[in-house]
N, C-alpha and C positions, 0 to 999 in steps of 0.2 A: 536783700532779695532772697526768698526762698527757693534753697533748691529742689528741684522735684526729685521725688524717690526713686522716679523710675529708672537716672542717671545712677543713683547712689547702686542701685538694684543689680544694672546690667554689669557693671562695675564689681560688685564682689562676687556677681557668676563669674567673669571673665577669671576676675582670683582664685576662684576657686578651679576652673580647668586647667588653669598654670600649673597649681599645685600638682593635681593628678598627674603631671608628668613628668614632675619629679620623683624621684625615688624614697622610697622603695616602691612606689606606684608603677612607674614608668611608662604609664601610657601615652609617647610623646608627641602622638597627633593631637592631644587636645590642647598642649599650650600652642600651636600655630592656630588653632580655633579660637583660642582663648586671646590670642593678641588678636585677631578678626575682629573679636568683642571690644578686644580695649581701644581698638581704633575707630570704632561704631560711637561705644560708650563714650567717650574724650573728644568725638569731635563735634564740637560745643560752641555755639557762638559768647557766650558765657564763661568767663574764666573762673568764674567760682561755682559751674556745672562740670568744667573739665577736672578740675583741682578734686572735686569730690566724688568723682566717678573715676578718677587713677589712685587719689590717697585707700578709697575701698576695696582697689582691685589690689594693690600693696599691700593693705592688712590681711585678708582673708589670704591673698596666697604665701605671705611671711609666716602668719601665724599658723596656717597647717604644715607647711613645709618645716617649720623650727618647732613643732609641737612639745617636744622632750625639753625644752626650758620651762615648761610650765611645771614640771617635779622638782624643779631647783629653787625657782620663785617666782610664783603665783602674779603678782603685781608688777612683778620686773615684768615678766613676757608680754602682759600688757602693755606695760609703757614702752617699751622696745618696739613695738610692732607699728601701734601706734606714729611712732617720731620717725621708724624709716618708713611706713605705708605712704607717709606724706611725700618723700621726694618721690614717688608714681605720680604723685598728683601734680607735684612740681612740674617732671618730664611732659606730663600734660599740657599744661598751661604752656611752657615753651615749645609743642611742639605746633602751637597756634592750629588755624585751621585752615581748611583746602586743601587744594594739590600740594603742595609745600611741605605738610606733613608725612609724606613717602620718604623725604630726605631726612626732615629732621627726627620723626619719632623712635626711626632705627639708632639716629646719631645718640639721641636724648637717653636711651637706655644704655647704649653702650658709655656715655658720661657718669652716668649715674649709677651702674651696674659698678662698676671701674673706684669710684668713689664709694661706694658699700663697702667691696673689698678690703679698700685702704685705712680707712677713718670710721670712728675715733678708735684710738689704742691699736691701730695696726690691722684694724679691719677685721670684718666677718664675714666673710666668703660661703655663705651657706646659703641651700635654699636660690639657687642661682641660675639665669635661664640654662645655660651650657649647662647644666647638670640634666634639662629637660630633654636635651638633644643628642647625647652621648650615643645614646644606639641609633640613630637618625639619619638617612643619608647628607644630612645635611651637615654633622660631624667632618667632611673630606677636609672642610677648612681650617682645620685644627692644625695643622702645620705650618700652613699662612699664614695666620694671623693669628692664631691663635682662641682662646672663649670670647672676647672681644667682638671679635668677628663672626664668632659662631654667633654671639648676640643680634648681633647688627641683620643676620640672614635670618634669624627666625622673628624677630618682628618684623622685615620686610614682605617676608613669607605670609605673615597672618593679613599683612596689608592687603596684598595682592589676591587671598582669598576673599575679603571685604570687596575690591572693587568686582572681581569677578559677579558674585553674587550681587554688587550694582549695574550690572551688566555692561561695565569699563572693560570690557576683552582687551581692550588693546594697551591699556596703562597695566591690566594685570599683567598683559602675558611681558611688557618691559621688565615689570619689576621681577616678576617668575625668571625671565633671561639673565638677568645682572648676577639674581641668585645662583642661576647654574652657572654659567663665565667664571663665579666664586671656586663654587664647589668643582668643576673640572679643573682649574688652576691649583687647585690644595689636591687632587687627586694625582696630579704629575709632578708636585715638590719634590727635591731628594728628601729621603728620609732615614738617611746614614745607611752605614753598610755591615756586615757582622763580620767578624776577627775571630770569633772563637763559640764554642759552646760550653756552658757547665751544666751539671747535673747539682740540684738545691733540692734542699727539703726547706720546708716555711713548717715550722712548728706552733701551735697550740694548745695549750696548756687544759683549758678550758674550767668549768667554776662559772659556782652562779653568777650569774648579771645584773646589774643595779645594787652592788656592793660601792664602799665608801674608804680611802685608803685607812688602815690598821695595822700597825705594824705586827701585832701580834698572828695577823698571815700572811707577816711576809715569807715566812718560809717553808708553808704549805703550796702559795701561789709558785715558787721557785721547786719545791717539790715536783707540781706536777707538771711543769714543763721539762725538768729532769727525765722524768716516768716517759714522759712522751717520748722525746727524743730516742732514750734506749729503746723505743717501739721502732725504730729504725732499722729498717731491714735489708736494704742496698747498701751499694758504697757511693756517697756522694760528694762533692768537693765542699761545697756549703750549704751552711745550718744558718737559718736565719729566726730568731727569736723575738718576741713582741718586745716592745716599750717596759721601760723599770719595772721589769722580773724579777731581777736582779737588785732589791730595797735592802741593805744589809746597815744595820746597825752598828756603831764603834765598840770594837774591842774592849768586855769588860763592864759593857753596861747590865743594869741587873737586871732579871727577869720581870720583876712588880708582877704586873695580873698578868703576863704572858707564859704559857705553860713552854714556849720555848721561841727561838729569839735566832735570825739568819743575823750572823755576824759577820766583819769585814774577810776578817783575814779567811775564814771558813769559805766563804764567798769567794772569792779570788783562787783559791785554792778548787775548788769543785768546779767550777766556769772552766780553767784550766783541762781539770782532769774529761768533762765532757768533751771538749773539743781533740783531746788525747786519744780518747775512748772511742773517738767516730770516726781516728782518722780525716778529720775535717777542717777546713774554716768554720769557726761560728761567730753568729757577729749577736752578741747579746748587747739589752738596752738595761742601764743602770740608774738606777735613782737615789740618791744620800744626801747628808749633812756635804755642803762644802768641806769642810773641816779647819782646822784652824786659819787658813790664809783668807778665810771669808766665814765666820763664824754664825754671823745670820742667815746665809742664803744654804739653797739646796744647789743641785747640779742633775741635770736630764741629760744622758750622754748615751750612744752607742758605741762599742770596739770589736775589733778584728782578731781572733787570738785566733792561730796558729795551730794546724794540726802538732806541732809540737809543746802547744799550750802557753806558747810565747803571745805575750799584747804584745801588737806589732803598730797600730794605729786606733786612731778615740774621733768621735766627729761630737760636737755639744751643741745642745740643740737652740740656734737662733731666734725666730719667730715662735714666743711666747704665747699662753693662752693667758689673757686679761682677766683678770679677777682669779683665773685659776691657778695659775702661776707664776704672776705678778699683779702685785694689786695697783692699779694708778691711784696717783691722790690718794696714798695710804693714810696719810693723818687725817687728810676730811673726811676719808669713808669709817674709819675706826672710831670717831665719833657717832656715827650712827647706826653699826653694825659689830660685832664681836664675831660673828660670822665669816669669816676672812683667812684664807689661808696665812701662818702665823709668821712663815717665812718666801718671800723671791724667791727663784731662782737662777741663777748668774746666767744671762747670756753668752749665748757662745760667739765664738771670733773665728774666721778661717775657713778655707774651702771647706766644701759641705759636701767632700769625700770620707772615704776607708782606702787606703790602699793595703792590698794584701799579697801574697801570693799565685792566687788566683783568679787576679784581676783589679780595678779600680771600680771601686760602688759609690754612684750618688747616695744623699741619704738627704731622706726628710723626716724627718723624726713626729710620728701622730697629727697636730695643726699644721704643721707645715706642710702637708702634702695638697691642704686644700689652694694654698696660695702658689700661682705658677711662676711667683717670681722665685720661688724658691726652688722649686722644679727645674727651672732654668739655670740657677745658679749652680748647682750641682753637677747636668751634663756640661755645662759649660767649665767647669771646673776637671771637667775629663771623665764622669761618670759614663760607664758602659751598662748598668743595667741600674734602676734606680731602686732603693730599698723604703719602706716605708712601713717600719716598728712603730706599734701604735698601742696602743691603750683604752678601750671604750666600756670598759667593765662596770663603771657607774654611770652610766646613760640610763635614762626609762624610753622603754619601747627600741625599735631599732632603724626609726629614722634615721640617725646620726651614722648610724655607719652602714646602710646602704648606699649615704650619700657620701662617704668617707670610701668605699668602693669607684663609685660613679667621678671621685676626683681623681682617681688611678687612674681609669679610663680615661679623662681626658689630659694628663700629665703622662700619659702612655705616646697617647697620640701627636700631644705638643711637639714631644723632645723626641719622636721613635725610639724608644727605648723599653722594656721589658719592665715591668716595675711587679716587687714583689712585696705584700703589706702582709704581716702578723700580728695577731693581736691576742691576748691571752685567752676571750671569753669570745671572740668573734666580732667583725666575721676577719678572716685568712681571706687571702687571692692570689691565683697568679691570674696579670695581667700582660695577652703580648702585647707586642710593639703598635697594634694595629687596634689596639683601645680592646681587644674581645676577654672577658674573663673564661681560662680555660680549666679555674680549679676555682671554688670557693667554698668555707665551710660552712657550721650552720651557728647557730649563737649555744653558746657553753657546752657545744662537746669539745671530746679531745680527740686531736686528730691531724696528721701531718700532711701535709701537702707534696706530690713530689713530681717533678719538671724537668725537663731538658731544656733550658732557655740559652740565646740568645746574646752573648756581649758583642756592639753593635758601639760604631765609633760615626763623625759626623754629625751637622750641625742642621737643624731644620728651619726656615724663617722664624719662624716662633720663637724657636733658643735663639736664635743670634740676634732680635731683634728686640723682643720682648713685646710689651703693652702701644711703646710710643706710637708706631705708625699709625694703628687707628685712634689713638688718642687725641692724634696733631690732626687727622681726617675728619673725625667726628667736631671740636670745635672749629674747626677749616669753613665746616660746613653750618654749624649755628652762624658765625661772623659773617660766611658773605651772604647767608639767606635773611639775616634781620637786617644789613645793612641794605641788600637791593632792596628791601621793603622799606622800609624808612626812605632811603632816595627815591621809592618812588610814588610814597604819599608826600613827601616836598614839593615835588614835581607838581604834582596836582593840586597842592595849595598854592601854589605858585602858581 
């Protein structure tokens, strides 16, 4: 049977208003418009009109929202967008049609949202409704339940404008009330309590954008986050520095075509004397050769060194980027690609703290801060302000890390907690407790950030609960709405 265009039509408007309010866009009344659409578009007597009117609203708004993979590979972002545009369309077809779609359609994205994050190789969290809703009042739930739930309320949200405009007052204004019941309930969570204050600088190095790792700058790129730092003008207790700045070569190795070469022990030695020299904690982020105890792999790590220049604590970074920093199924991809970073990077083990002198720091180190379970493991692990050293210098355009901001915000708001992200070329931020960015830089200047923030102890439902609740709710709610359906077409054949 053919489907009509019209479905396929209304379907990749709907994607494409998603998009828009995602960032760097941000205008995030139009994804509650834009789920209006997809619940307009989707609802279909026709399951192979539903399927293709949510698989087109998934591509158009995957593939705007993730546009910077099309610099990396052309035919990957295709096929990518393509294979998850299709669970939209899946969410569709399960979310059937009728009234029954108000429970299930919210349920179906937060299923599905949930499984993007996770699978395959540990998920890709990008491009995500919560990131549409971040400035939103609709954000309050961020402590409750967390993005989940932030999900779960903005396709409700878009539903209840649909019926509205079918002139259903009265099923909108339910659904519109259940919404707010949400959001005054995550507006009165605790959301921990402050212990202390410190005074930070968040440093940036800055250097062109859409560069490609070289080792022959790595010691220009550590140069000018040196430079920066001594633009330091206050006395502040911590320096926080982006992601593997710090790339230093073994002891001894020879120059070849590099006119000069950031060595180990050189390295270790000047990290030191920085941290000396500012009077400060700084917590720089390292990239190397494992070295002999794991010969093939690298090592992504952050440490705590000591106004007296003492390492006093190391966090290594767990949740890996796939293909970027681990490649899966390396013999069957190495077969058809030479393209492939040439070595892992070891996973790390252990809380996903710093403990220092002046406090205990979550860390998530660049990818991780998109994933909230990682967020979570960290204040849960005792973190009082969350840090998040990152890396985005070879991105095209600056999708990627407005949206790598907008994960601060809602990892801000999750755990109440402060969270502070560096990045060499941009963008910096400080984020408070309450998701607001109240410093942020611009892409490849140099320029240091500096705050009075906040260490804040206490647990919010979100940290102490994590994804589960509405996970158990959301299939809670597919099971017994297809089972009273089934028993009650029996009934009737009977």
């Amino acid at each position: 049977m053919p489907v009509p265009k019209v479905s396929i039509l209304l379907g990749a408007v709907s994607g494409f208003l998603i998009a828009f309010a995602l960032p760097p866009w941000g205008w995030w009344p139009l994804a509650l418009v834009g789920f209006a659409l997809f619940d307009h578009a989707t609802d279909k007597t026709s399951a192979l009109e539903r399927f293709s009117a949510g698989w087109a609203a998934g591509f158009v708004w995957l593939a705007m929202g993730e546009l910077w993979m099309f610099d990396l590979t052309p035919p990957g972002y295709v096929m990518v967008f393509m294979v998850f545009g299709a669970g939209y369309g899946v969410v569709a077809v399960a979310a059937g049609t009728g009234n029954r779609r108000l429970i299930l359609l919210p349920a179906g994205f937060v299923l599905y949202e949930w499984f993007r994050w996770s699978f395959p190789f540990g998920g890709v969290p990008l491009a995500t409704v919560p990131m549409t809703q971040v400035a939103s009042p609709l954000s309050e739930v961020l402590p409750l339940a967390g993005g989940l739930l932030l999900t779960a309320v903005t396709v409700a949200t878009g539903s209840s404008i649909r019926l509205a405009l079918r002139g259903r007052f009265d099923m909108a204004a339910a659904v519109l009330g259940t919404v707010a019941v949400c959001v005054l309930v995550g507006a009165l969570v605790p959301r921990g309590e402050v212990i202390d204050t410190l005074d930070v600088a968040v440093v940036q190095g800055g250097g062109p954008q859409r560069t490609r790792a070289d080792s022959c700058e790595n010691q220009s790129v550590f140069d000018r986050h040196r430079e920066a730092t001594a633009s330091i003008d206050r006395s502040v207790d911590l320096i926080i520095w982006p992601e593997n700045v710090v790339n230093p070569v073994p002891d001894g190795r020879s120059l070849g075509r590099c006119d000069d070469l950031l060595f180990m022990s050189e390295a270790i030695a000047d990290v030191a004397e920085v941290a000396r020299s500012q009077n400060a904690v700084l917590i720089p982020g390292w990239f190397h050769t494992a070295g002999p105890e794991a010969p093939g792999n690298n090592v992504n790590y952050s440490t705590a060194v000591t106004a007296a220049g003492e390492t006093v604590s190391r966090y290594d970074k767990v949740r890996l980027v796939p293909f970027g920093e681990f490649v899966p199924l390396r013999g069957l991809i190495e077969r058809f690609s030479s393209d492939v970073p040439g070595r892992d990077v070891l996973q790390g083990e252990g809380p996903a703290i710093l403990e220092t002198p002046v406090g205990t720091f979550g860390v998530s180190i660049s990818w991780e801060i998109f994933f909230e379970s990682r967020g979570r493991a960290a204040i849960r692990d005792g973190g009082e302000i969350l840090l998040n050293p990152t890396n985005g210098s070879s991105y095209w355009l600056s999708i990627l890390q407005a949206q790598q901001i907008a994960s601060s915000q809602l990892r801000a708001r999750e755990t109440g907690r402060w969270v502070l992200q560096a990045a060499p070329t941009g963008f910096s931020a400080i984020v408070d407790s309450d998701g607001t960015v109240l410093a942020r830089t611009d892409i490849s200047e140099q320029r240091v950030l500096y705050a009075t923030v906040e260490r804040r102890t206490g647990l919010t439902l979100t940290t102490r609960f994590g994804a589960w609740p509405m996970l158990a709710l959301a299939a809670c709610v597919f099971v017994f709405s297809w089972a009273s359906l089934f028993a009650r077409r029996s009934s009737d054949d009977g």
